[in-house]
N, CA and C atoms as a LAMMPS dump frame, in Angstrom:
ITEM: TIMESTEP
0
ITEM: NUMBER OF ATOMS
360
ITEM: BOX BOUNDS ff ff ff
-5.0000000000000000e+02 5.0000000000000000e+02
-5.0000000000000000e+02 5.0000000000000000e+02
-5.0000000000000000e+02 5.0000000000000000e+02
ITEM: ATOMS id mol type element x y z
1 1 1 N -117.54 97.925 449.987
2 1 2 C -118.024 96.981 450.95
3 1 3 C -116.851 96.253 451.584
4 2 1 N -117.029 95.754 452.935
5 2 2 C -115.812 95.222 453.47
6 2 3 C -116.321 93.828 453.508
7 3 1 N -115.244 93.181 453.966
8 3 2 C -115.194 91.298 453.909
9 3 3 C -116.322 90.461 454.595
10 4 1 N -117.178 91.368 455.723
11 4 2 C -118.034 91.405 456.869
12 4 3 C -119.024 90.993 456.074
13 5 1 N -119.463 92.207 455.696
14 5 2 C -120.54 92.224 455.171
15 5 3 C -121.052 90.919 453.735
16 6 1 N -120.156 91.075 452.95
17 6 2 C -119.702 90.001 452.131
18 6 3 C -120.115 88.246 452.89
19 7 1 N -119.475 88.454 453.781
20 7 2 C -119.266 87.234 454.238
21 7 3 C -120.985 86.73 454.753
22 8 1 N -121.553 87.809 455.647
23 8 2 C -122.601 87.787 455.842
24 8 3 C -124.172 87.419 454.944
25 9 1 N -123.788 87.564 454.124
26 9 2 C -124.621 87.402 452.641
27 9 3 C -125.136 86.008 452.512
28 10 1 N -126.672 85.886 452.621
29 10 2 C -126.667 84.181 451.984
30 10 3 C -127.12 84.329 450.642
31 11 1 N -127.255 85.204 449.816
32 11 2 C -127.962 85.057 448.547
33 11 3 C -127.241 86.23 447.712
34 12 1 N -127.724 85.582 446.528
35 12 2 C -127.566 87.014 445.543
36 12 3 C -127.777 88.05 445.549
37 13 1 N -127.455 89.166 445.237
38 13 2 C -127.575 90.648 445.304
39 13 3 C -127.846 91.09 444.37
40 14 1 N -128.798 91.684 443.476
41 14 2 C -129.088 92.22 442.255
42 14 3 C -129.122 93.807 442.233
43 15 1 N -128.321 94.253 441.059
44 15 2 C -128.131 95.864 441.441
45 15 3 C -129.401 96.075 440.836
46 16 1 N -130.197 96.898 441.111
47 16 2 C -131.599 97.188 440.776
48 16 3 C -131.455 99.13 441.353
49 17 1 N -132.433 99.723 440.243
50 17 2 C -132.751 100.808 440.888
51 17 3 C -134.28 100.831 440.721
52 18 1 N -134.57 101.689 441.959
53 18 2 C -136.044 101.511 441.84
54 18 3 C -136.258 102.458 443.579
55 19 1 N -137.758 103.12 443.539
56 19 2 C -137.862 104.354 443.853
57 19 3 C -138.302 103.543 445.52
58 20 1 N -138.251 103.939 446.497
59 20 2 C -138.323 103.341 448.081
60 20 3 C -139.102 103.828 448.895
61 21 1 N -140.187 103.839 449.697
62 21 2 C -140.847 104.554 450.637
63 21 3 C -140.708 103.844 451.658
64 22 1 N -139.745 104.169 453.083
65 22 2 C -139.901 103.573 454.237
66 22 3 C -140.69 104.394 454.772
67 23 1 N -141.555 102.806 455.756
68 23 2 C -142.752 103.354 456.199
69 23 3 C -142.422 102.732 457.984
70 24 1 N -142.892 103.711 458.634
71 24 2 C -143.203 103.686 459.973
72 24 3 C -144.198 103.848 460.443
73 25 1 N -144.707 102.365 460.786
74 25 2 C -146.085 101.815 460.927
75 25 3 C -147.173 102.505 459.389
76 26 1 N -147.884 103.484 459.821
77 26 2 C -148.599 103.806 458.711
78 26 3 C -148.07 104.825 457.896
79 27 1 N -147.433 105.904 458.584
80 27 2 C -146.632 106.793 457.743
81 27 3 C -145.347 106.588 457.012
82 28 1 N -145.002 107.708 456.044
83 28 2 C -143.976 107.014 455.222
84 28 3 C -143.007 108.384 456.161
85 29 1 N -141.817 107.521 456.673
86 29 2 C -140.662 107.541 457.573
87 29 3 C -139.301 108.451 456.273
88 30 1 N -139.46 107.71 455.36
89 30 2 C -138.324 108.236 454.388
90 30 3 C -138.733 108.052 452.868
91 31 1 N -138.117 108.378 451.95
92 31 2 C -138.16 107.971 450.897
93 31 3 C -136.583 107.753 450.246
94 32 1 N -136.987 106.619 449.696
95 32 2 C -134.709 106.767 448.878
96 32 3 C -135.02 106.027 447.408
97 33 1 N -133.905 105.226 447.169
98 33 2 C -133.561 104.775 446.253
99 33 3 C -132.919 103.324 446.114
100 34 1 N -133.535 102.155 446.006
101 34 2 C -132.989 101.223 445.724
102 34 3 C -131.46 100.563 445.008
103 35 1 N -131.017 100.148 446.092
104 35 2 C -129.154 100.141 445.436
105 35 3 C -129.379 98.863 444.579
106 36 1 N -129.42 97.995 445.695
107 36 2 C -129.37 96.732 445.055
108 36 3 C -130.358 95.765 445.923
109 37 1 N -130.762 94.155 445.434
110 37 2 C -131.773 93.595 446.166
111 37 3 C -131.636 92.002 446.244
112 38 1 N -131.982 91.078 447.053
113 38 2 C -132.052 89.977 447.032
114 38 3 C -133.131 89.525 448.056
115 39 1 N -133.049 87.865 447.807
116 39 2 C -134.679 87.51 448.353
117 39 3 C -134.422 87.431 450.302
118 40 1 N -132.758 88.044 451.027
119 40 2 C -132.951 88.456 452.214
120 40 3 C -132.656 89.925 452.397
121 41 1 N -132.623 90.847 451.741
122 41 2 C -132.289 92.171 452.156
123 41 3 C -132.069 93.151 451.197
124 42 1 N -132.384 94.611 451.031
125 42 2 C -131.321 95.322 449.897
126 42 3 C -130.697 96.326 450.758
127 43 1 N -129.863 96.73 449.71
128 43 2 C -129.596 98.367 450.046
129 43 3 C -129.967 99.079 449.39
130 44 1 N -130.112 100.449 450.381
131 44 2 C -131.389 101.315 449.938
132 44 3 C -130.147 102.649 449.961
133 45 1 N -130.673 103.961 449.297
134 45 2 C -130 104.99 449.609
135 45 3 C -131.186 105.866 450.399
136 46 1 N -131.34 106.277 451.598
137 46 2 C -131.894 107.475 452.103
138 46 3 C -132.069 108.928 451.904
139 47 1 N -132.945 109.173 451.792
140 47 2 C -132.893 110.923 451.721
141 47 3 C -133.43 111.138 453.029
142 48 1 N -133.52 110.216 454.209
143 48 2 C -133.735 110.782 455.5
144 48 3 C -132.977 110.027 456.366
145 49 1 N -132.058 110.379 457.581
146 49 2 C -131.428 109.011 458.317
147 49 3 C -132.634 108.065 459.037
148 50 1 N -131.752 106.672 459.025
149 50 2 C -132.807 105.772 459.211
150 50 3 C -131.866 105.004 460.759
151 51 1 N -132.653 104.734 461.61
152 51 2 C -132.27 104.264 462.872
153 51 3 C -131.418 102.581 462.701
154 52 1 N -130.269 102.68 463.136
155 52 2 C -129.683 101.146 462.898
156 52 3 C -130.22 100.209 463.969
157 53 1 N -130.532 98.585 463.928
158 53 2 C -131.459 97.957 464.568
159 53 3 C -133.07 98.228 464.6
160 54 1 N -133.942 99.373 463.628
161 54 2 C -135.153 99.12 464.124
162 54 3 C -135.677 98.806 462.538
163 55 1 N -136.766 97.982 463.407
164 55 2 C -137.434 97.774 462.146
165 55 3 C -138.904 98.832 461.039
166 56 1 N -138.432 98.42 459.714
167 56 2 C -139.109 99.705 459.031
168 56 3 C -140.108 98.51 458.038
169 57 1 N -141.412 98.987 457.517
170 57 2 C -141.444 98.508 456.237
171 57 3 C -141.281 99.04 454.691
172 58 1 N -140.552 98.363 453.517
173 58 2 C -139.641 99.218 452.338
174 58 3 C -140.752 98.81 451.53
175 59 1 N -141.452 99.481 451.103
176 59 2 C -141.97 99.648 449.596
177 59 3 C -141.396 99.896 448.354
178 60 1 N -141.084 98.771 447.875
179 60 2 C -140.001 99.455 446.84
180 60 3 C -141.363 99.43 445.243
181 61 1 N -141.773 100.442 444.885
182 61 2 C -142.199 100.988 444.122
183 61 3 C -142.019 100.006 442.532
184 62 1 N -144.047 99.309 442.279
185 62 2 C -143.69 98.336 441.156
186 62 3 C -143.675 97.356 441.685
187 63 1 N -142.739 96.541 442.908
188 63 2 C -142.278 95.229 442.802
189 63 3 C -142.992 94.739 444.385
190 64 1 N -142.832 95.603 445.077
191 64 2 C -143.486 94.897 446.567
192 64 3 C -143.12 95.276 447.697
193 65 1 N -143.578 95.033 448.938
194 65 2 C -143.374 95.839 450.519
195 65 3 C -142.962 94.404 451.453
196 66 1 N -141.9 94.933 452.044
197 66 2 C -140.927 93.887 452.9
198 66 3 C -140.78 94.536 454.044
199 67 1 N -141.142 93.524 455.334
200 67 2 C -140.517 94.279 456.607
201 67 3 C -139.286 93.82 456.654
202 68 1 N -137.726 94.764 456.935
203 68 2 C -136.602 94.888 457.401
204 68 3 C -136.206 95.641 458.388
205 69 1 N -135.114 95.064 458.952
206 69 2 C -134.517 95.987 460.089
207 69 3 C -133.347 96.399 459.421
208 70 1 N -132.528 97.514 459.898
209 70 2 C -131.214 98.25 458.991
210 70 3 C -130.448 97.588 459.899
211 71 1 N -129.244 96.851 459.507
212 71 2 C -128.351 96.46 459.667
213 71 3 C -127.059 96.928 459.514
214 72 1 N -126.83 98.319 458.572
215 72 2 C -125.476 98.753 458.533
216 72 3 C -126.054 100.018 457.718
217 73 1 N -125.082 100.839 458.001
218 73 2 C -124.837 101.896 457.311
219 73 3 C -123.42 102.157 456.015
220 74 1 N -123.77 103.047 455.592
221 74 2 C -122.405 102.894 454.598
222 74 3 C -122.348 104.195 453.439
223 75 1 N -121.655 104.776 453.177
224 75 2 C -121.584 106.004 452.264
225 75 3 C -122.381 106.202 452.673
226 76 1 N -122.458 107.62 454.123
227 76 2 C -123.419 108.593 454.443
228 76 3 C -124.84 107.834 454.534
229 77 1 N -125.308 108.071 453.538
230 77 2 C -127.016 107.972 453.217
231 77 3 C -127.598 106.471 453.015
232 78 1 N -126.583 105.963 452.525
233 78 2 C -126.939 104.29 452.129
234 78 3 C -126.907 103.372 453.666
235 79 1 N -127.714 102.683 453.467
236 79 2 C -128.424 101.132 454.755
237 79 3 C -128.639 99.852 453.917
238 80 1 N -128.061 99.113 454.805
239 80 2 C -128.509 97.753 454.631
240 80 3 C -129.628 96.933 455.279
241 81 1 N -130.418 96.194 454.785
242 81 2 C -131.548 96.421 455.173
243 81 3 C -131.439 94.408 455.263
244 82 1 N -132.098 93.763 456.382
245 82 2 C -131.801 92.063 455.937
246 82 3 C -133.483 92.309 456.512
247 83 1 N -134.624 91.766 455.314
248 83 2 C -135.59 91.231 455.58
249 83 3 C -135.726 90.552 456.473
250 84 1 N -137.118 90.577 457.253
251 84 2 C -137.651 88.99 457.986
252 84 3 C -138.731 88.939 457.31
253 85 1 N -138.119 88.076 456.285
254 85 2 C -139.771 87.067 455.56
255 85 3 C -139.875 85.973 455.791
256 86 1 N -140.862 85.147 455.751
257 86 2 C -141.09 83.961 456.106
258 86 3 C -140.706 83.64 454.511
259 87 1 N -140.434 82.291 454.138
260 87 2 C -140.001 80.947 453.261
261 87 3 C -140.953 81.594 451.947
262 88 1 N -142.186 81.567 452.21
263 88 2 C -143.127 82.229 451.392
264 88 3 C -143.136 83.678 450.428
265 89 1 N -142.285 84.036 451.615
266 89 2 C -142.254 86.01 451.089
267 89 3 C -140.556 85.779 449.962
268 90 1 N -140.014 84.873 450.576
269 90 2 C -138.402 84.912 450.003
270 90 3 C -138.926 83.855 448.272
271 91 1 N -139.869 82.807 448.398
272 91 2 C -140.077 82.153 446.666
273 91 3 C -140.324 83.833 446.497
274 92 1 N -141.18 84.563 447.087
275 92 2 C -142.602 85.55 446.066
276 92 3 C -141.032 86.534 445.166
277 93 1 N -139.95 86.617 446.279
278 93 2 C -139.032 87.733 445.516
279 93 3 C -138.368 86.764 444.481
280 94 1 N -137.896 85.528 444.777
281 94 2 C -137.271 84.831 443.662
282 94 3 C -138.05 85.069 442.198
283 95 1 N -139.647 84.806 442.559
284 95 2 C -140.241 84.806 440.691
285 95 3 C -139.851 85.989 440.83
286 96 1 N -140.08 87.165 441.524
287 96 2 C -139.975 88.686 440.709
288 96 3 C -138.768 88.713 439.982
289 97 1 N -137.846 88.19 440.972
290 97 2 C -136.3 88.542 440.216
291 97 3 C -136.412 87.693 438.864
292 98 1 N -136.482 86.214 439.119
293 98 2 C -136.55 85.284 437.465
294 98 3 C -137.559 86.541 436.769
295 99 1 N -138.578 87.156 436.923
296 99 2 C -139.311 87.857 436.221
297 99 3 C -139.02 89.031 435.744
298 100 1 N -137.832 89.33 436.245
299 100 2 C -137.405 90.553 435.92
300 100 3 C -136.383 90.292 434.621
301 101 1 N -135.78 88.815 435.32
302 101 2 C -134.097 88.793 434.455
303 101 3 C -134.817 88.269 432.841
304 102 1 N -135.769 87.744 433.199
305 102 2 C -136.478 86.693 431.748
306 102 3 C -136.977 87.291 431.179
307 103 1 N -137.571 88.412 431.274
308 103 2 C -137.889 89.98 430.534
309 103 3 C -139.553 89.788 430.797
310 104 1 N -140.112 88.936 431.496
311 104 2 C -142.005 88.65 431.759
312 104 3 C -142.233 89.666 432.51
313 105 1 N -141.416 90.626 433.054
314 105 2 C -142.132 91.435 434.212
315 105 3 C -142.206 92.845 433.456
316 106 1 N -143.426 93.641 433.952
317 106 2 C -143.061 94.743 433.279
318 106 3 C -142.055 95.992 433.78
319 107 1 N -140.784 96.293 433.672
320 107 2 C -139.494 96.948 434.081
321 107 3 C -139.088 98.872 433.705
322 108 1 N -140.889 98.7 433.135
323 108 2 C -140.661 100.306 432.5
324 108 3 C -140.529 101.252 433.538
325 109 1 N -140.76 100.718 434.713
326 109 2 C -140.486 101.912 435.934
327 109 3 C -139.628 101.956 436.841
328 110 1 N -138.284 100.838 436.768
329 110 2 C -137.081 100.721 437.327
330 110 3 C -136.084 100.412 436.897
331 111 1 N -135.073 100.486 436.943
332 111 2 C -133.82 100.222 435.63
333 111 3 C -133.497 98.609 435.587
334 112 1 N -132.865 98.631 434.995
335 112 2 C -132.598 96.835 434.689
336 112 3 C -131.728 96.212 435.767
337 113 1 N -131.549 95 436.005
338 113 2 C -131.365 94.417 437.404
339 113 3 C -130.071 93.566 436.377
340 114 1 N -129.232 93.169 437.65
341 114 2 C -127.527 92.979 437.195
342 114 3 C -127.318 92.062 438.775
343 115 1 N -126.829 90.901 438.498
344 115 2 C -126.057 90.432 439.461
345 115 3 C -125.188 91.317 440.143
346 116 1 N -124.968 91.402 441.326
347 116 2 C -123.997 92.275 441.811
348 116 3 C -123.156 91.383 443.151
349 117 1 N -123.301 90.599 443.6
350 117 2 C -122.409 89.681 444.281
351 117 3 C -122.782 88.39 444.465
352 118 1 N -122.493 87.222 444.714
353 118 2 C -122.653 86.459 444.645
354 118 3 C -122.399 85.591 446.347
355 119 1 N -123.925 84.783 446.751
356 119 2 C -123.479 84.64 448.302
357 119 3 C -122.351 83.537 447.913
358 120 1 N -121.664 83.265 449.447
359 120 2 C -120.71 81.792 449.622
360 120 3 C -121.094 81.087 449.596
């Protein structure tokens, strides 16, 4: 990752894996793999290219469906993705994450979640 992107960040980043269906409008557009996540954006890995600037909605499999637009690309297949949730949608990801890290959530279908940067 470069200094940009970094810099750009208002929140935590949690490395999380966990299975992805982007959807375009009703159909599913791609499927990938969850890099990492926070309560404005993750990165996702693609198994299909995904258009930079448009907006998709990410099902990330288990935990919940977020509309984002891709914001960057990076190693080939991987996107950055910055949610537009309203105030409401950004608490709903905070409990998941406390719910994930506090062990209350059930995690048998995505790997364990890890700080992975920290915003400014």
């Amino acid at each position: 990752m470069n200094n940009s992107s970094d810099e750009n960040r208002k929140s935590f980043r949690f490395g999380l894996t966990a299975s992805v269906d982007v959807m375009d409008g009703v159909e599913r557009h791609a499927f990938g793999t969850l890099i990492d996540f926070s309560r404005d954006g993750a990165g996702i890995r693609s198994m299909t290219p995904l258009n930079m600037g448009r907006k998709y909605k990410f099902h990330v499999r288990g935990i919940g469906t977020w509309s984002g637009v891709v914001v960057r690309r990076f190693d080939g297949r991987s996107y950055g993705v910055r949610f537009e949730n309203s105030e409401t949608e950004k608490r709903q990801i905070d409990r998941i994450l406390m719910s994930m890290m506090d062990g209350t959530m059930d995690t048998s279908t995505i790997c364990q979640i890890r700080p992975r940067i920290r915003a400014f």
